[in-house]
C-alpha positions as CSV (number, residue, x, y, z in Angstrom):
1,X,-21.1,54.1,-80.9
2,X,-19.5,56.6,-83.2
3,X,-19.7,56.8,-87.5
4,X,-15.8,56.1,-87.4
5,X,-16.5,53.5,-85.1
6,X,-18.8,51.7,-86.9
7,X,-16.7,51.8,-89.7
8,X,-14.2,49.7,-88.3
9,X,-16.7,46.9,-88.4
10,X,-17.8,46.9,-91.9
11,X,-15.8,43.9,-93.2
12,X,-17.6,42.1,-90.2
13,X,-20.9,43.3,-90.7
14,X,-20.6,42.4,-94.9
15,X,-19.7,38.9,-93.8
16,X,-22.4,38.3,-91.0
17,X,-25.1,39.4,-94.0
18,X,-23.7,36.9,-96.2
19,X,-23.4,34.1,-94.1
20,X,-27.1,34.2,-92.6
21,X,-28.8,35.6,-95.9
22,X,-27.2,34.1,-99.1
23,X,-26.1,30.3,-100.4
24,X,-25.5,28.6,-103.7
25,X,-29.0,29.3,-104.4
26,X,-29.8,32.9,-102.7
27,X,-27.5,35.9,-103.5
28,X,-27.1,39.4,-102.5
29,X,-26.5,41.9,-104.7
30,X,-24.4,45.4,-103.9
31,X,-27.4,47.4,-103.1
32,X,-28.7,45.2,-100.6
33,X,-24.8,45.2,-98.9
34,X,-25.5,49.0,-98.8
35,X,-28.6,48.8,-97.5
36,X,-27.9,46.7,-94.7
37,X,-24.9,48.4,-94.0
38,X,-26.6,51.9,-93.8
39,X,-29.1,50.0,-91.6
40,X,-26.0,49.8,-89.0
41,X,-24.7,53.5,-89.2
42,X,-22.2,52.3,-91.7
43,X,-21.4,54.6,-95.3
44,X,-20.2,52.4,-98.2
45,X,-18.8,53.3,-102.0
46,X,-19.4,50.1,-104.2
47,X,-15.5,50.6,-104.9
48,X,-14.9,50.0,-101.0
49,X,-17.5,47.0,-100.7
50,X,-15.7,45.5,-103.8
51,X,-12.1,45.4,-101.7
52,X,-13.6,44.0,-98.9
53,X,-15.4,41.0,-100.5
54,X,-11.4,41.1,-102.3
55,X,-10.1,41.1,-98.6
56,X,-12.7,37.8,-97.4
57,X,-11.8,35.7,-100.2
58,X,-8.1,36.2,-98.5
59,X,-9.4,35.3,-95.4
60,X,-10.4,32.3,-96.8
61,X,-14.2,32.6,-97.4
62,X,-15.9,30.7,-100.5
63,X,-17.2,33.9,-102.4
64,X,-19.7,33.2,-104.7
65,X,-20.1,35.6,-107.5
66,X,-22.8,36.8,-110.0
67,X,-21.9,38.7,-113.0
68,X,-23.8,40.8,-115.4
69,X,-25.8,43.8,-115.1
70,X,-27.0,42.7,-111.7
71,X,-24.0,41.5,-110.0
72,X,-24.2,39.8,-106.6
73,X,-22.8,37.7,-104.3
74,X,-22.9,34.6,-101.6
75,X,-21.2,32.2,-99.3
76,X,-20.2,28.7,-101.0
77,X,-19.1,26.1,-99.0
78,X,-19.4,26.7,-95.2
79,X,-17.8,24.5,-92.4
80,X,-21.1,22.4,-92.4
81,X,-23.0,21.1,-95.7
82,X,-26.5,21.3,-95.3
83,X,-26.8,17.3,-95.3
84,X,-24.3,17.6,-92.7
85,X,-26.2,19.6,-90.5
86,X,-29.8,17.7,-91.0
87,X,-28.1,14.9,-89.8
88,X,-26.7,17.0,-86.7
89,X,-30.3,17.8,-86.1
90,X,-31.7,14.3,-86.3
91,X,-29.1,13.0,-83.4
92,X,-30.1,16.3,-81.3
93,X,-33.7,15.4,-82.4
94,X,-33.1,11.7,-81.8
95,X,-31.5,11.4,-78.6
96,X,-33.6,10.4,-75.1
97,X,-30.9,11.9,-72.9
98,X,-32.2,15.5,-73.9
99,X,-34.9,17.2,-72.8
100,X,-37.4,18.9,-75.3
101,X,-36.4,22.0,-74.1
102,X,-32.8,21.8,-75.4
103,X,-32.9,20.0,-78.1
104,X,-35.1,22.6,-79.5
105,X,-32.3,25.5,-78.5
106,X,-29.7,22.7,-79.6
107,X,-31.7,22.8,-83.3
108,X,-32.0,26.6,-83.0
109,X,-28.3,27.0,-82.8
110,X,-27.6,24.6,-85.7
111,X,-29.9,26.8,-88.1
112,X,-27.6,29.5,-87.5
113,X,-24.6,27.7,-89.4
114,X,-26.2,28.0,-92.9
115,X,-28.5,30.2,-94.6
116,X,-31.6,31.1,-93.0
117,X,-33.1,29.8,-96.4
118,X,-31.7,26.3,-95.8
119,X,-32.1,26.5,-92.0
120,X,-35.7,26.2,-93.0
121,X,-34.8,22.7,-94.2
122,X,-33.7,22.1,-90.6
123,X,-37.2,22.8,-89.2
124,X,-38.4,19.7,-90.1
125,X,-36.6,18.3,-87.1
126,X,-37.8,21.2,-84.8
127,X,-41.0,19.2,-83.7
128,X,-40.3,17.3,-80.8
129,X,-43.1,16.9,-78.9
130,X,-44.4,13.1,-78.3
131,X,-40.8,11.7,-78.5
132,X,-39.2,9.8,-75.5
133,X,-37.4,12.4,-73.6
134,X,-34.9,13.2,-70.4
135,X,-37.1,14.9,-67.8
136,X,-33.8,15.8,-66.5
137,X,-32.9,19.2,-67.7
138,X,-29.7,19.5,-66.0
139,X,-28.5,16.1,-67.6
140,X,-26.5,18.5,-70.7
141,X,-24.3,20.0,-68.3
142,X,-23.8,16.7,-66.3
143,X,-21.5,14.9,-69.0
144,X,-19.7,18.4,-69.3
145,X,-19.1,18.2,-65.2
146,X,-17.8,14.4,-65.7
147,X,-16.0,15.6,-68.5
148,X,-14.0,17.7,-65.9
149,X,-13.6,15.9,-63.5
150,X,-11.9,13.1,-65.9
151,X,-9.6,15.4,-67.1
152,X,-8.9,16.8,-63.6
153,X,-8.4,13.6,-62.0
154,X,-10.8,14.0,-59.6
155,X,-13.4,11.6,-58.1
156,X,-17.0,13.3,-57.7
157,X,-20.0,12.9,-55.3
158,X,-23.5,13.2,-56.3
159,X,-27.0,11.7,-56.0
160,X,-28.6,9.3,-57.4
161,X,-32.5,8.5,-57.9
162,X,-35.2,6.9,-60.1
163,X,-38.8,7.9,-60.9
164,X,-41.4,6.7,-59.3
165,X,-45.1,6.0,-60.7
166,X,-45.9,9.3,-59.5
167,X,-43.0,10.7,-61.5
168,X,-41.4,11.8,-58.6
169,X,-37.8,11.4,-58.3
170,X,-36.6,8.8,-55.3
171,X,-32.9,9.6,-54.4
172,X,-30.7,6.6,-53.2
173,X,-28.7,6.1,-50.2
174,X,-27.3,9.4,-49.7
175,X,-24.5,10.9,-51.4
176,X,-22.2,8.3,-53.8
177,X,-18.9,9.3,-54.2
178,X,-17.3,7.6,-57.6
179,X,-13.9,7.7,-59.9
180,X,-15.7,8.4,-63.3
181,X,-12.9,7.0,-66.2
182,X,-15.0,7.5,-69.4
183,X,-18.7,8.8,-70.8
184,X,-20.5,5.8,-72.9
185,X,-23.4,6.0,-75.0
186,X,-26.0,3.0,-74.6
187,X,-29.3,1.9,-76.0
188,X,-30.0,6.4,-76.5
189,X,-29.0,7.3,-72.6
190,X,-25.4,8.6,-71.5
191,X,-23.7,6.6,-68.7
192,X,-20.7,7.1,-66.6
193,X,-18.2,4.2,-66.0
194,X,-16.8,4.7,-63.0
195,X,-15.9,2.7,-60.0
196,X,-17.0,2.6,-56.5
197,X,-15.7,1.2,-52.9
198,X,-19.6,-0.7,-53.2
199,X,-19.4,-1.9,-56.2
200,X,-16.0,-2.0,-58.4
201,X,-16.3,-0.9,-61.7
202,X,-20.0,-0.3,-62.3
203,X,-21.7,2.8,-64.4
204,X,-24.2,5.5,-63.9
205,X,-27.3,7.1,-66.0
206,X,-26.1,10.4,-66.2
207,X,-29.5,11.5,-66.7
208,X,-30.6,10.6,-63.4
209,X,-27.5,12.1,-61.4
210,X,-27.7,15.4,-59.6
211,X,-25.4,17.6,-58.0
212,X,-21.8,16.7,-59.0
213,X,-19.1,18.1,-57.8
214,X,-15.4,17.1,-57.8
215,X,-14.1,16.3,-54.2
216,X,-10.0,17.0,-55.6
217,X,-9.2,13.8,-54.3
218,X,-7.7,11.5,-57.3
219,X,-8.9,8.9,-58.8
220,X,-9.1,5.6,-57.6
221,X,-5.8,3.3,-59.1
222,X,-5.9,-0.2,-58.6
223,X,-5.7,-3.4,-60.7
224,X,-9.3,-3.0,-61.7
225,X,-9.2,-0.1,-62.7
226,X,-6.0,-0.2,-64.9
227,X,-7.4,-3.4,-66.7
228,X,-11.0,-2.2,-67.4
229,X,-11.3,-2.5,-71.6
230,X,-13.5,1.0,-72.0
231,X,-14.1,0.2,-75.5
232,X,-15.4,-3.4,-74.8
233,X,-17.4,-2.3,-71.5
234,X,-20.1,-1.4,-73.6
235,X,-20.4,-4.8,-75.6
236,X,-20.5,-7.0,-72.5
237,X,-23.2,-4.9,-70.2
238,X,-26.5,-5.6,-72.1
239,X,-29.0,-2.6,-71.5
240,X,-25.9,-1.5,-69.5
241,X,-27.8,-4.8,-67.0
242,X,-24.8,-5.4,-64.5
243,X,-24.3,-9.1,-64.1
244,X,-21.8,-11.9,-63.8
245,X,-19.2,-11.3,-66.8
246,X,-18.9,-15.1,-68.7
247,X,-17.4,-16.2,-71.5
248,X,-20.5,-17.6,-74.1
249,X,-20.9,-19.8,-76.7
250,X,-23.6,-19.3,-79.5
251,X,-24.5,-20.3,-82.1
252,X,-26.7,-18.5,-84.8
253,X,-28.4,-18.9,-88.3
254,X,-25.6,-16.9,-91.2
255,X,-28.7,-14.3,-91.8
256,X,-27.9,-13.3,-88.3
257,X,-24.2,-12.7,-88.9
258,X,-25.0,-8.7,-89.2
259,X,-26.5,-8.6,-85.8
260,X,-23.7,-10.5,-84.0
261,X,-21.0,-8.2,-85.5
262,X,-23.0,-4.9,-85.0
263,X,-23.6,-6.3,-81.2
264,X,-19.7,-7.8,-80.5
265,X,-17.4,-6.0,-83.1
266,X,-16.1,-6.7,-86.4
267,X,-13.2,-8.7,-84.1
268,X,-15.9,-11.3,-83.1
269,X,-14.8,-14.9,-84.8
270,X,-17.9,-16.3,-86.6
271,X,-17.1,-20.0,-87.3
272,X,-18.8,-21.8,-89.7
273,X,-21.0,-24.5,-88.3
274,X,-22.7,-26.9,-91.0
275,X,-24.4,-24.6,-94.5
276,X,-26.6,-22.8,-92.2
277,X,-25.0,-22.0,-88.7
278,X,-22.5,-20.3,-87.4
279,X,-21.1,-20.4,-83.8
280,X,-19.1,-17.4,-82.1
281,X,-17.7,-16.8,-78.8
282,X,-18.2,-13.5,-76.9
283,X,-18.3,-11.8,-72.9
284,X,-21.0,-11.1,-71.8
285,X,-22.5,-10.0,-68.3
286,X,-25.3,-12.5,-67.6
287,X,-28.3,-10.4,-67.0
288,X,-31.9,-10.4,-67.9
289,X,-31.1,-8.0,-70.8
290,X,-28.9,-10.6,-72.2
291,X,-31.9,-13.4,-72.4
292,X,-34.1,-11.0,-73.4
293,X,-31.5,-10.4,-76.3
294,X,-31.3,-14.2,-77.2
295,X,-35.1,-14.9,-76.8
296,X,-35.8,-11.6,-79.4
297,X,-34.1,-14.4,-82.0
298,X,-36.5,-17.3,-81.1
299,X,-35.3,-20.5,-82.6
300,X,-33.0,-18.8,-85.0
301,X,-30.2,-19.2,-82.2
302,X,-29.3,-21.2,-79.1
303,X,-26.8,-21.2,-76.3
304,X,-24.6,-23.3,-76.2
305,X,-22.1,-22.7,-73.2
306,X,-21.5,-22.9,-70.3
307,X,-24.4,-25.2,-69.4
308,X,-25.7,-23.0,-66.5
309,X,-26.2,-19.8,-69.0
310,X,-28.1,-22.2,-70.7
311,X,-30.3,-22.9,-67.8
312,X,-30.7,-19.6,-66.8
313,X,-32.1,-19.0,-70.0
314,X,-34.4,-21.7,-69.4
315,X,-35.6,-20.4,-66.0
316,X,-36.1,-17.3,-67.7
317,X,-38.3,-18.0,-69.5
318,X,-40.2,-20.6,-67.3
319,X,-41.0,-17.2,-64.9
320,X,-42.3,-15.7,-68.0
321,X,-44.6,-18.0,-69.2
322,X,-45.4,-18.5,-65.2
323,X,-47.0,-14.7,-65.2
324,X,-49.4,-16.7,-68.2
325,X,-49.9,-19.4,-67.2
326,X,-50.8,-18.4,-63.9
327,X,-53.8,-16.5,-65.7
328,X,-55.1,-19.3,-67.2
């Protein structure tokens, strides 16, 4: 590339600098900008870096500035606050349905939005060995090729499978083929709600899907799939457990009113029942992430109805304490 080529890209370059080297607390100062600009073939008066730091404060860019015998100069407020982007790195960090292998390029890519002084604060989430982890490392650009095929109104095929003891993957029954209608996050893993000829409306882990593609046929449309409450899918399905939807009565102890709410909704009624108790009514899907739900609260709440919910939680646990007592 020619001088008067790399010329044209000074007011670039001058930005790039400031952007990746200086913040509230780090500043660059005029012979630096020089430096670094003569570093990319690039001749600069002070005069001419003086218009151009002029000419990004039009742009829109939070110019910092540092007066006195030693001026210099830095990037203010950026598009993400560094508490912003530590908490963008703990829900990279955090999440199961990533593999360690992109969330660390996913925590790489952050650090580039601020300083690299205060991407150093980032690194603190870079260790992520010893966490629970997809082994699935195409499962980031699955919910992108749902995504699509959502928008394109498309049903998909792909496979399905689960790990073995061996950690070898078992595929099931062939090739599905599915209407996906949305993405929903669940106890840390992705799913797709979709529905099936098989089985209605059901979902998928995306993590444990393979080879999508859309088949350009549309989208299943029927009464099901019209009436299907996205939003409330994920309140009903337990450990995203399929199972019997039911209407249930419960009731709990108040210090458990938190819990209910952050399980059903702030829409959940929570009636009063005596100075201690409090009984609401929610849908559920009877499975045996439900119980396990209820039991995690010991006496602190009971079911009330229907009766056989009730005694399904009882014969839960009776197989439970069978494994024991069978021991003994």
């Amino acid at each position: 590339m020619s001088r008067s080529e790399n010329q044209k890209l000074k007011l670039l370059v001058i930005k790039e600098y400031l952007e990746r080297n200086t913040d509230e607390n780090h500043y660059a100062t005029l012979a630096e900008l020089t430096a670094w600009l003569e570093q990319k073939g690039i001749t600069a008066e002070r005069k001419s870096i003086y218009r151009d730091l002029e000419c990004l404060e039009e742009f829109g860019c939070d110019i910092l500035r540092r007066t006195g015998k030693n001026a210099a100069y830095a990037i203010g407020s950026r598009t993400f606050d560094l508490p912003e982007l530590k908490l963008l790195a703990d829900a990279v960090l955090s999440s199961k349905f990533l593999t360690e292998k992109k969330s660390s390029q996913l925590l790489q890519k952050l650090g580039t939005l601020t300083s690299r002084h205060q991407a150093v604060a980032l690194r603190r989430s870079m260790v992520v060995s010893g966490r629970v982890k997809s082994m699935n490392e195409s499962v980031f650009y699955n919910v992108d090729d749902v995504h699509q095929a959502i928008l394109a109104d498309s049903q998909i095929t792909f496979r399905y499978f689960e790990w073995d003891r061996e950690k070898q993957r078992v595929y099931r029954k062939g090739v599905r083929t599915a209407s996906p209608y949305a993405l929903c996050w669940d106890d840390e893993n992705y799913y797709m709600i979709a529905y099936t000829e098989e089985h209605g409306i059901t979902h998928f882990r995306v993590d444990k899907m393979t080879g999508i593609k859309q088949t350009g046929t549309p989208r299943v449309q029927n009464e099901q799939t019209r009436s299907i409450d996205l939003a409330a899918y994920g309140k009903q399905v337990f450990g995203m457990f399929n199972g019997e939807p039911v209407r249930v009565r419960m009731r709990f102890e108040n210090a458990l009113a938190g819990v209910v709410i952050d399980r059903f909704g702030k829409d959940v009624m929570l009636i009063p029942d005596g100075p201690d108790h409090f009984v609401c009514t929610a849908d559920v899907k009877i499975s045996p992430l439900f119980y396990s739900w209820i039991a995690g609260f010991g006496p602190r709440v009971r079911l009330l109805s229907p009766e056989r919910v009730a005694e399904g939680f009882r014969d839960h646990l009776r197989r439970i304490l069978a494994v024991y007592d069978a021991e003994t």
